[in-house]
C-alpha positions as CSV (number, residue, x, y, z in Angstrom):
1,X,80.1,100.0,107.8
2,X,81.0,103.7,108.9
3,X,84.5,104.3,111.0
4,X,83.8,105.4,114.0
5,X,86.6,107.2,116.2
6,X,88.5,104.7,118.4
7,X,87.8,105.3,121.9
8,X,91.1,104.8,123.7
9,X,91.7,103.8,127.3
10,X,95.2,105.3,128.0
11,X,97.4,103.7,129.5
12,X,96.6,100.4,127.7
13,X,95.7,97.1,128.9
14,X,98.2,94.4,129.0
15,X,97.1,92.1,125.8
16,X,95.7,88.8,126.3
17,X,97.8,85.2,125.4
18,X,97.1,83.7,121.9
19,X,93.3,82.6,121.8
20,X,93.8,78.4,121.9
21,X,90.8,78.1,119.4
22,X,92.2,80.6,116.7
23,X,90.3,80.3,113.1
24,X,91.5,77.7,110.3
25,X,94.4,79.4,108.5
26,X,94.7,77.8,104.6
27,X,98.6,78.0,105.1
28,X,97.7,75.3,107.7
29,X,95.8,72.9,105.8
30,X,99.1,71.2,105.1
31,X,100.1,70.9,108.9
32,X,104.1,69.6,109.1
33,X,103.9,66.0,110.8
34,X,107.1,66.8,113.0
35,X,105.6,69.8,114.6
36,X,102.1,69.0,115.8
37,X,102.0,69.2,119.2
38,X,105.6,68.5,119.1
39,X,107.4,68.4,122.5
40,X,111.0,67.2,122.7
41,X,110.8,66.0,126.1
42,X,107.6,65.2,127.6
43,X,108.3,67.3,130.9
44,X,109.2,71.2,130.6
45,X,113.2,71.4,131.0
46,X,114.0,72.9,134.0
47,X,116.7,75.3,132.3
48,X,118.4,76.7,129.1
49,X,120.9,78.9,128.2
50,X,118.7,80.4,126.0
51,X,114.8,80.3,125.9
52,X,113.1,81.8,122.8
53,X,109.5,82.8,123.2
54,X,107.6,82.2,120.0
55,X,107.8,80.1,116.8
56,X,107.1,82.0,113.8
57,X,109.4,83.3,111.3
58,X,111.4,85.5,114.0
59,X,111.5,82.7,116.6
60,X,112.9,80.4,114.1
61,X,115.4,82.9,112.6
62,X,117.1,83.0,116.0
63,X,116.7,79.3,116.9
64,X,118.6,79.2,113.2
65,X,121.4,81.6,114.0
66,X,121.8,80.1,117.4
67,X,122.9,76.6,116.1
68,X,124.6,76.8,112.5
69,X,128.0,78.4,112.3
70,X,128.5,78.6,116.2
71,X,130.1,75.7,118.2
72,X,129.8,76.7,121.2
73,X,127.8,74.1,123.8
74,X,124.0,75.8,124.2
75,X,121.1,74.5,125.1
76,X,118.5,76.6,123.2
77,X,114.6,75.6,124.4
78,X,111.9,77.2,122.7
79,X,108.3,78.3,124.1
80,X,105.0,78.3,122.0
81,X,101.5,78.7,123.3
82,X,99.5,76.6,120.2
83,X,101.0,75.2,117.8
84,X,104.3,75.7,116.3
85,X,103.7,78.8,114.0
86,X,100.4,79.1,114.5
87,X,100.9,82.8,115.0
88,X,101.4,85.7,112.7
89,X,103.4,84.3,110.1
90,X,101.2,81.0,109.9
91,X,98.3,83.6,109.0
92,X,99.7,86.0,106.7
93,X,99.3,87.1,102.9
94,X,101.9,85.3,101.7
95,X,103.9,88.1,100.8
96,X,107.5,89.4,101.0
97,X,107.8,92.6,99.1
98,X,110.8,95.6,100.5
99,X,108.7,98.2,100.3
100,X,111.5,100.7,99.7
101,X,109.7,104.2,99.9
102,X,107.9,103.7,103.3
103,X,111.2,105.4,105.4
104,X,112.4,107.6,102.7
105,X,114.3,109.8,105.0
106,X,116.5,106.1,106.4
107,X,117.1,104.6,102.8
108,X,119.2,101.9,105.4
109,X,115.5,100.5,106.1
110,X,115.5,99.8,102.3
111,X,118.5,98.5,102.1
112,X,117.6,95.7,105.1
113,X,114.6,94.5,103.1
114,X,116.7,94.0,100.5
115,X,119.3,92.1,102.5
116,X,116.7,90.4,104.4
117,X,114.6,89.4,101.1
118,X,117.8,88.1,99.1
119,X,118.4,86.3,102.5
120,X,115.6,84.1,102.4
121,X,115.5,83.8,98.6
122,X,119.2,81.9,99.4
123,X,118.4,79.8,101.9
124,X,115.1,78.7,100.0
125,X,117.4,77.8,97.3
126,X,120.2,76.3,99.2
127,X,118.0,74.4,101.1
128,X,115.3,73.4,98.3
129,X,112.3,74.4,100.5
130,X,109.1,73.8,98.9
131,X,107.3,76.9,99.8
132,X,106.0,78.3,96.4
133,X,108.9,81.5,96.6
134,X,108.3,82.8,93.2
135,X,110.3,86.1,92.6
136,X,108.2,88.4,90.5
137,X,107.1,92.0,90.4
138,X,105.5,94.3,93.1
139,X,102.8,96.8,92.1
140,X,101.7,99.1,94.8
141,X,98.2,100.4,93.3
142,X,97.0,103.8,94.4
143,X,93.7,104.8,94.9
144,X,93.6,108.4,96.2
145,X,94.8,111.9,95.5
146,X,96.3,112.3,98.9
147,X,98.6,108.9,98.4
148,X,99.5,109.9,95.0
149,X,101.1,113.3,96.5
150,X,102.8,111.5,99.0
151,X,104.2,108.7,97.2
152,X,105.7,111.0,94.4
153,X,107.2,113.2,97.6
154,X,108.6,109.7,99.0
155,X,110.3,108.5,95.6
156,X,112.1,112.2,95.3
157,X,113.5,111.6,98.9
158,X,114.3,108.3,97.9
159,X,116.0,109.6,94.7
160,X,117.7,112.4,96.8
161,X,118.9,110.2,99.4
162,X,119.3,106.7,97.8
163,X,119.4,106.5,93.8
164,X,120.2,102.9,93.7
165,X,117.0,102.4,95.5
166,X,115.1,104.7,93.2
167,X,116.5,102.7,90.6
168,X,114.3,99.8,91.5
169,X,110.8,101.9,91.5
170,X,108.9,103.0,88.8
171,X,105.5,105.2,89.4
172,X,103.0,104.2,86.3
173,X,99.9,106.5,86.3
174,X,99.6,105.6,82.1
175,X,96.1,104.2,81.9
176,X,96.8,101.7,79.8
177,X,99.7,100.5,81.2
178,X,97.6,100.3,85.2
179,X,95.5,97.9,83.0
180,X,98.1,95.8,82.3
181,X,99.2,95.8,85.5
182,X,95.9,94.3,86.2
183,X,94.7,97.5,88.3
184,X,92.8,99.7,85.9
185,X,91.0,101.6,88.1
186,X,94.0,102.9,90.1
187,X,95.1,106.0,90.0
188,X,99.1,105.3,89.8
189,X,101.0,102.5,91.0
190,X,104.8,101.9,91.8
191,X,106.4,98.8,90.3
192,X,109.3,97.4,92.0
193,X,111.6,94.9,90.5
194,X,111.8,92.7,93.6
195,X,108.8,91.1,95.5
196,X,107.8,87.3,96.1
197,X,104.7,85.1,97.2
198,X,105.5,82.2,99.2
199,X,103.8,79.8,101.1
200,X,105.4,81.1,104.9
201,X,104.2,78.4,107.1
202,X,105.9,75.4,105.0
203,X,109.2,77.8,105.2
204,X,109.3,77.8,108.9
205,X,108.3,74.3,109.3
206,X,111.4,73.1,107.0
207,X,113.6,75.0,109.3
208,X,112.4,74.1,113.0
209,X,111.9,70.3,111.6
210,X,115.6,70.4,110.2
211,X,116.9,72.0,113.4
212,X,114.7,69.3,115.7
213,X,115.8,66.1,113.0
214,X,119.5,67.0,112.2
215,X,122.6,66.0,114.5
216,X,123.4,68.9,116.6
217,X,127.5,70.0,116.9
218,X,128.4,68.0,120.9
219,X,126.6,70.0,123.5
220,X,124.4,71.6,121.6
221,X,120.1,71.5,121.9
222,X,116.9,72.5,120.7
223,X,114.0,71.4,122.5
224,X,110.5,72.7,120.9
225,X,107.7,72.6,123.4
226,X,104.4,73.6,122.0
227,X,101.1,73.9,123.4
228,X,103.2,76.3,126.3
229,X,102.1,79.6,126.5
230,X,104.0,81.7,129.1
231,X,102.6,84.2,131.3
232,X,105.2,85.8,133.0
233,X,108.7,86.4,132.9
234,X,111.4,87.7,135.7
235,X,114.4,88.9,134.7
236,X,115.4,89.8,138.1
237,X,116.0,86.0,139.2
238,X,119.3,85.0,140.5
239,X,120.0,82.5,137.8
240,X,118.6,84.0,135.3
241,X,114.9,84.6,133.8
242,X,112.3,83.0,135.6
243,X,109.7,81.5,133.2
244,X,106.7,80.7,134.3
245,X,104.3,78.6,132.0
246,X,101.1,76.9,132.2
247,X,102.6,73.8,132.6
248,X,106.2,74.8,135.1
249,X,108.7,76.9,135.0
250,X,112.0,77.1,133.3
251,X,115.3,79.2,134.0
252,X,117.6,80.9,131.3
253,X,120.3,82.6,130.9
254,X,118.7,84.7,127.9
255,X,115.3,84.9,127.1
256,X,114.1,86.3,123.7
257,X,110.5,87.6,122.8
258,X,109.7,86.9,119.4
259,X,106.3,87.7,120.1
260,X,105.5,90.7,118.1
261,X,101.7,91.3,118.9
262,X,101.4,89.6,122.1
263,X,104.4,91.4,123.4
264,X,102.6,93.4,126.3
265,X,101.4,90.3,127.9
266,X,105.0,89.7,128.7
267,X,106.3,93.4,129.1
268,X,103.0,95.6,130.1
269,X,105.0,98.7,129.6
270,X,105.3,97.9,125.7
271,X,101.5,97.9,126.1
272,X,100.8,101.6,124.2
273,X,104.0,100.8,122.1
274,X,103.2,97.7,120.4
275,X,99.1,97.2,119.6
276,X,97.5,93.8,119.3
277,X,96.3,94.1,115.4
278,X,93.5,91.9,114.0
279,X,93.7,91.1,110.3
280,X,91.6,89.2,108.3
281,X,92.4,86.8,105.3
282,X,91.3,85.3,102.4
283,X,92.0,82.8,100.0
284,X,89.8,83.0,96.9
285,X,88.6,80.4,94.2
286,X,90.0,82.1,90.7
287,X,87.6,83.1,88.4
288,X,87.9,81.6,84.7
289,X,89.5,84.8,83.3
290,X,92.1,84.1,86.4
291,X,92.4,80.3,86.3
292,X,95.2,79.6,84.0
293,X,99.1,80.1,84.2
294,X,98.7,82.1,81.0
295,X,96.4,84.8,82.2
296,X,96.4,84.7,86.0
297,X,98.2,87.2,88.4
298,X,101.8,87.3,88.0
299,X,102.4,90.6,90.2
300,X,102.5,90.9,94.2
301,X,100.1,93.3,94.5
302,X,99.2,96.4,97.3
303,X,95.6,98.7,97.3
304,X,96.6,102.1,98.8
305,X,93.8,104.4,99.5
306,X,91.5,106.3,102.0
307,X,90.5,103.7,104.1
308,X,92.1,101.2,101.9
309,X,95.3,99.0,102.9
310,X,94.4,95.6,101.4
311,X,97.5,92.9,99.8
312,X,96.8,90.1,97.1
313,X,99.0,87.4,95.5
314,X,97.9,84.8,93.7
315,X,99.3,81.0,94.0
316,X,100.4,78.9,91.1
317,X,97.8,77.8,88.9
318,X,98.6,73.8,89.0
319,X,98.4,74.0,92.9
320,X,95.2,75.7,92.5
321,X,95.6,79.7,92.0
322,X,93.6,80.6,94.9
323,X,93.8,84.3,95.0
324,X,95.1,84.9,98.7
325,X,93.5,88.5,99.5
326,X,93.6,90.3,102.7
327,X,92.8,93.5,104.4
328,X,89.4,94.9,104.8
329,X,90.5,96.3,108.2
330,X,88.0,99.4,108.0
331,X,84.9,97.6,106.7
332,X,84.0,95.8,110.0
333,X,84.8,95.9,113.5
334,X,87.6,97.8,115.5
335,X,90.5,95.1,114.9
336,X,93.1,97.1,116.9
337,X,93.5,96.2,120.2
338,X,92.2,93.0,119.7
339,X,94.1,89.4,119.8
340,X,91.3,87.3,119.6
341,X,91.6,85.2,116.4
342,X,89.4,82.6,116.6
343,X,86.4,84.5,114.9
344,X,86.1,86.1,111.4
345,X,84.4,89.9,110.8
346,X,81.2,89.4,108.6
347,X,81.5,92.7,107.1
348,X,85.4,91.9,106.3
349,X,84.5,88.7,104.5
350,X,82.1,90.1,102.4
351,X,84.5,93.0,101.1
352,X,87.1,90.5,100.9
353,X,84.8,88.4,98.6
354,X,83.9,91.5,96.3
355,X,86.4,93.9,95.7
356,X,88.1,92.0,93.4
357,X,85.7,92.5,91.4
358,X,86.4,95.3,90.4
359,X,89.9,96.2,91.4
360,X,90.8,94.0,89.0
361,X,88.1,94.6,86.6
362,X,86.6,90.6,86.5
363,X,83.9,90.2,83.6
364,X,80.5,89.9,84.5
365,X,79.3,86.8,84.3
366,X,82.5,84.8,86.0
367,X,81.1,85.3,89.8
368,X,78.2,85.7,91.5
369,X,76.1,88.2,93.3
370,X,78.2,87.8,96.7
371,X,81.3,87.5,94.7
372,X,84.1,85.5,94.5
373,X,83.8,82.0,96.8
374,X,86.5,81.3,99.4
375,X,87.6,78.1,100.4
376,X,89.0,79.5,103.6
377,X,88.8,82.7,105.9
378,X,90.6,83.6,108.5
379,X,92.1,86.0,111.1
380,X,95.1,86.8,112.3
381,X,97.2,88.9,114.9
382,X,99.8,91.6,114.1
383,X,101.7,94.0,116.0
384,X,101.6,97.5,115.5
385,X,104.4,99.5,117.0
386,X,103.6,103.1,118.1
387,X,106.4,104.5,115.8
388,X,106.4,102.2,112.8
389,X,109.3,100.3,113.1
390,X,110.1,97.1,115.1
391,X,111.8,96.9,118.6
392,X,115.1,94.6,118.3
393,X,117.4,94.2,121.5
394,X,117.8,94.2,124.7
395,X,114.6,94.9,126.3
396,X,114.8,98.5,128.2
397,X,114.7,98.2,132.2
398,X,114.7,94.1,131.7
399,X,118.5,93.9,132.1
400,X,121.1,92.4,130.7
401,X,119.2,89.1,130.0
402,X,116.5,89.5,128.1
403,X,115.7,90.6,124.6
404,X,112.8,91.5,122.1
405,X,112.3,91.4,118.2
406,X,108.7,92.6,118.1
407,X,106.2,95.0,116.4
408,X,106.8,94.6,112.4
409,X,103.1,96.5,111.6
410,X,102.0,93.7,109.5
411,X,105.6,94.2,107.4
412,X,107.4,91.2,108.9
413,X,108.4,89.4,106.2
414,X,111.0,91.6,104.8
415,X,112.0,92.2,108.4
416,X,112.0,89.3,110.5
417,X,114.3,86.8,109.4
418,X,117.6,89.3,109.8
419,X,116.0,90.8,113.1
420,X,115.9,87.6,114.7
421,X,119.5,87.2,113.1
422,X,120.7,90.5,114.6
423,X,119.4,89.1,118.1
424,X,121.1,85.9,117.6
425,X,124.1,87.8,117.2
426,X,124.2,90.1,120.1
427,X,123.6,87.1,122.2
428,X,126.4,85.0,120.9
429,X,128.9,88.2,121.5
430,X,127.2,89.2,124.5
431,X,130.4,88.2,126.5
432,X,131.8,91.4,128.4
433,X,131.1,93.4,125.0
434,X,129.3,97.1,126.1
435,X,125.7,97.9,124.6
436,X,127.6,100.5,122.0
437,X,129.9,97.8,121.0
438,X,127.4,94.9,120.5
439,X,125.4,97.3,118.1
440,X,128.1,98.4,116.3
441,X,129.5,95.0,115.8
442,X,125.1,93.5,114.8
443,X,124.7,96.9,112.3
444,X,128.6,95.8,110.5
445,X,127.4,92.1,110.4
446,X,123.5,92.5,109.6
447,X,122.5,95.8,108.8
448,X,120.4,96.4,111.3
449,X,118.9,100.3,111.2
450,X,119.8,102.1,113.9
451,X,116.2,103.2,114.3
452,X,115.1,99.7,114.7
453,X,117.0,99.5,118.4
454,X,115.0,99.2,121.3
455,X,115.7,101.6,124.1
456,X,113.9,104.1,126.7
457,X,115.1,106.8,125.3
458,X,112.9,105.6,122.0
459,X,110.4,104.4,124.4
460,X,109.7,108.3,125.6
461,X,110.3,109.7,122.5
462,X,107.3,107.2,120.9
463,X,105.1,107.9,124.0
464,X,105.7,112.1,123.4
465,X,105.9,112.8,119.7
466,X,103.9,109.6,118.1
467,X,99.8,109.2,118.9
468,X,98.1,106.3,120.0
469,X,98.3,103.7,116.8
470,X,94.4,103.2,116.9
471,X,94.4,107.6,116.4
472,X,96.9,107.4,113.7
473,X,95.1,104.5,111.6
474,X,91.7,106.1,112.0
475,X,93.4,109.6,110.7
476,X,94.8,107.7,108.2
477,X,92.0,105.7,106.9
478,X,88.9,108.7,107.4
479,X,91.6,111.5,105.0
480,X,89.5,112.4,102.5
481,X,86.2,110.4,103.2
């Protein structure tokens, strides 16, 4: 299907809430028996001290960081519109792989990956969460001249600027060794030494049903109310934040957005600074030459190319080494700007389903003419953010109550768990503590990259030197076609 140029209304349209009848994720087909339509009370509370706005893996990192190692008395509610994360990170690849050479000029964004990957990796351990973390190798295949340039101009600045990140990236263009890799056909690849697949959803559930099951330190409170979407928020109330909801209304003293692509229904200004994303998802049946622990995928692999920006792990083989595949963003329909996900793109599924096939050179014989079958297919909603890189902190012109860790560009999972951490944190200080100091003290403590703050002085840089993000994925994925 060609790419046609986006047409772009500017300014954009507020986005819409989560569709209620989103498509059947396969990280759901195990649904956690605490969370369905959980509700802690049966009636909306009537306040908080803290109201968090979203239950995916940023959600429940601040919900986390709220309640262990802090004794103070707080009352934290939080606010989801379907099910508990049923969003994003219940939809995903599967993936959480620092990609170390996408900011080679702020080597501290690789260095927060890292942090935020080893993070996770300790608290899967620590708390023996069953949610297939497997640590193994990243391979970022290439598949274009113009990628292969810039990649080798990325590891030099990353060698300039940060060797002991270097250190950790190799580029292969030998091809015999691409073949081992499993991607003959690329034209390079860079292997990293630290990636994962996991199963996401079963990671967040562990944590939101330990946080709703376990005795609480006296006066504190989590209360999860899904099934809640919110449609307005105003920071401006004398109390607090006003929350309005389909089913009441609530008032906190701090309200945080952890709603990455649904932001601008909540803050219309973020409308042309963090996009509404479609993405679209596969998991695949293996084929035989794929279908045992011996010879199946072992890597967490990336396709970079013209038009190409697809992700593949595969799961264990004794659970059933579906190949979970995703991408195929410019073989259908426009998916930015879009945050319906209850429908699946026809032309998507059918390149998700063959090009496999030959990226990782399956024999003849082992699939058929439409290619590999898929036990499920699904869509998703990211949020792309107008100058790559999230928006964590206080929100700009929303005062000094509310707060925002949104718009990871479908790269949340090495991000998300310390940015909701780094929010945590600023509200636990927030006591009489300037903006300067509460930074200083979230970038000593978590790492946070300076570049990552929100602010409106980002907010008019973004809107002046950045283009629409629908512009700069269309130049992107038309170079060289």
């Amino acid at each position: 299907m060609p790419l046609a140029m986006p047409n772009i209304t500017s300014p954009r349209r507020p986005c819409d809430l989560p569709n209620p009848e989103s498509t059947s994720s396969f990280w759901h087909r195990e649904p956690d028996p605490v969370l369905v339509g959980h509700r802690t009370t049966r009636d909306l509370p009537e306040t908080a001290d803290v109201a968090i706005i979203g239950s995916g893996m940023t959600g429940t990192s601040i919900a986390y960081n709220l309640l262990n190692g802090n004794d103070k008395p707080l009352k934290v509610v939080m606010l989801e519109a379907r099910e508990a994360c049923w969003g994003a990170t219940g939809r995903n690849g599967g993936h959480c792989q620092p990609l170390l050479f996408t900011h080679p000029d702020e080597p501290e964004i690789g260095h927060f990956e890292l942090a935020n990957f080893h993070t996770l990796h300790g608290l899967i351990r620590e708390k023996n969460i069953d949610c297939e973390f497997n640590v193994q190798p990243g391979v970022q295949a290439i598949y274009s001249d113009y990628h292969l340039v810039r990649m080798k101009e990325a590891l030099k600045t990353v060698q300039d600027k940060s060797p002991e990140l270097a250190e950790r990236m190799k580029l292969v263009t030998d091809s015999k060794e691409l073949a081992t890799l499993r991607v003959p056909s690329a034209m390079g690849a860079v292997v990293t030494n630290i990636a994962a697949r996991m199963w996401p959803y079963k990671f967040v559930a562990h944590i939101l049903s330990e946080l709703l099951t376990t005795l609480l330190p006296p006066g504190q409170s989590f209360n999860l109310q899904t099934l809640t979407p919110v449609t307005a928020v105003s920071p401006s109330h004398s109390r607090g934040v006003h929350i309005a909801t389909a089913r009441g209304t609530l008032i906190a003293k701090k309200v945080i957005l952890a709603t990455n692509g649904y932001t601008s229904h909540l803050l219309p200004a973020f409308a042309d600074l963090i996009v509404p994303c479609r993405g679209q998802m596969s998991a695949l049946h293996p084929p035989p030459s794929l279908a045992t622990e011996d010879n199946r995928l072992k890597t967490s692999v990336g396709l970079l190319g013209d038009g190409v920006d697809d992700y593949l792990i595969q799961r264990p083989s004794e659970r059933g080494g579906e190949l979970m595949f995703g991408g195929a963003r410019h073989e259908g329909k426009q998916t930015l700007g879009v945050t319906d996900d209850s429908v699946v793109d026809e032309w998507s599924s059918k390149y998700l389903r063959r090009k496999l096939v030959d990226s990782l050179a399956i024999p003849e014989g082992e699939v058929g003419k439409e290619g590999l079958e898929a036990s499920h297919i699904w869509t998703g909603i990211m949020g792309y953010s107008r100058d790559d890189k999230p928006w964590v902190g206080r929100v700009p012109g929303g005062g000094n109550a509310l707060f925002m860790a949104a718009g990871f560009t479908g790269h949340g999972m090495p991000n998300t768990w310390l940015c909701g951490k780094a929010i945590a944190r600023m509200v636990m200080e927030d006591d009489g503590k300037d903006e300067e100091e509460l930074r200083t003290l979230v970038e000593r403590e978590v790492g946070l990259p300076k570049s990552y703050w929100a602010s409106q002085e980002r907010i008019e840089r973004s809107m002046m030197e950045f283009k629409d993000v629908a512009i700069t994925d269309w130049e992107d994925a038309t170079r060289g076609l």
